[in-house]
C-alpha positions as CSV (number, residue, x, y, z in Angstrom):
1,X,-16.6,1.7,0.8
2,X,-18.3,0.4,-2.6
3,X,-14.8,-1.8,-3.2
4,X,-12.2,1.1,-3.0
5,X,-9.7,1.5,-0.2
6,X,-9.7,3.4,3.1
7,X,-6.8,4.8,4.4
8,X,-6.4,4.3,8.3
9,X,-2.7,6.0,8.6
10,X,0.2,6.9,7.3
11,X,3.7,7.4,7.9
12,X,5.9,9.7,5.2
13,X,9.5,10.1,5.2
14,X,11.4,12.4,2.7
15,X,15.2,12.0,3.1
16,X,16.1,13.8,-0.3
17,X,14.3,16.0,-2.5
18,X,13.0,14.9,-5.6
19,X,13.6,17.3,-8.6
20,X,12.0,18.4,-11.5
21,X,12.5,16.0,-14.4
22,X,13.6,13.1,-11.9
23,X,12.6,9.9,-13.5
24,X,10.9,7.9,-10.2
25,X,10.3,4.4,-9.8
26,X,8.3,2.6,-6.9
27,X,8.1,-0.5,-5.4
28,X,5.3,-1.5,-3.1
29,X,5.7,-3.9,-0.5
30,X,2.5,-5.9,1.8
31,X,4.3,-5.9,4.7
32,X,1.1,-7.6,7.0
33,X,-2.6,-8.3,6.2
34,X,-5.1,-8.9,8.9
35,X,-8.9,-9.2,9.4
36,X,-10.8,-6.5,11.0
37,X,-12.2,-7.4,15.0
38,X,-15.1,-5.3,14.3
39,X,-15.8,-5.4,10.3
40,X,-15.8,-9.0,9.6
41,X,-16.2,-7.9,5.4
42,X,-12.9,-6.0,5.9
43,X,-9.3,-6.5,6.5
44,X,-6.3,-4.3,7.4
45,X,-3.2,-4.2,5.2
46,X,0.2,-2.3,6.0
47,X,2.0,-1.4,3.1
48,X,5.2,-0.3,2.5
49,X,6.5,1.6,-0.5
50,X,9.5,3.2,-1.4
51,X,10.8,5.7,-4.3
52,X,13.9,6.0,-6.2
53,X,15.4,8.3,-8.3
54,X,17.1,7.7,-11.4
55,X,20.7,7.4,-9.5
56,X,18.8,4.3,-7.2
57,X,18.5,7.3,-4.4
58,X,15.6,6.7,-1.9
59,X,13.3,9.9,-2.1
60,X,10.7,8.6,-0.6
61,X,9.3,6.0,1.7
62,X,5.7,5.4,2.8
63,X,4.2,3.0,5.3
64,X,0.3,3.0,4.9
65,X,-2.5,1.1,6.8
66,X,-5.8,0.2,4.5
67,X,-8.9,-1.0,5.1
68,X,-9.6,-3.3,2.8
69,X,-13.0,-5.3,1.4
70,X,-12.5,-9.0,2.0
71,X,-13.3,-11.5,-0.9
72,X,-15.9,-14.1,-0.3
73,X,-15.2,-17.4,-0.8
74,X,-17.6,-17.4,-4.4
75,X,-15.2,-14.5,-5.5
76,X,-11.9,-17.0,-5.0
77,X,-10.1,-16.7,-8.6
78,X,-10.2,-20.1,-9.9
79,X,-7.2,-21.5,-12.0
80,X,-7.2,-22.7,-15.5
């Protein structure tokens, strides 16, 4: 996995098309994050996003599971 992401499924919906010289705009949602039962370095996160058009139109929703590399506690961002 050398840090990236994995995807573990997917769900797509299109309920308009999206044109040329639309101007899109997405906005990603974590919807749930768990740890892995067999990976105990990884975690599973569901994401949701969704696309508008420029007339605020939904032209696309995706709801994605990733397997994700778990920080260790010496990676923990520490605060000013």
């Amino acid at each position: 996995m050398a840090g990236g992401l994995v995807g573990a499924g997917a769900a797509l919906i299109r309920p308009k098309p999206t044109r040329p010289g639309a101007i899109l705009h997405v906005e990603s949602e974590i919807l749930d994050v768990r740890l892995s039962r067999s990976r105990p370095d990884r975690g599973i996160a569901t994401i949701r996003s969704e696309t508008r058009n420029q007339f605020g139109e939904v032209v696309q929703v995706l709801i994605a599971k990733l397997i994700v590399p778990r920080r260790t506690s010496s990676a923990a961002v520490i605060g000013p």
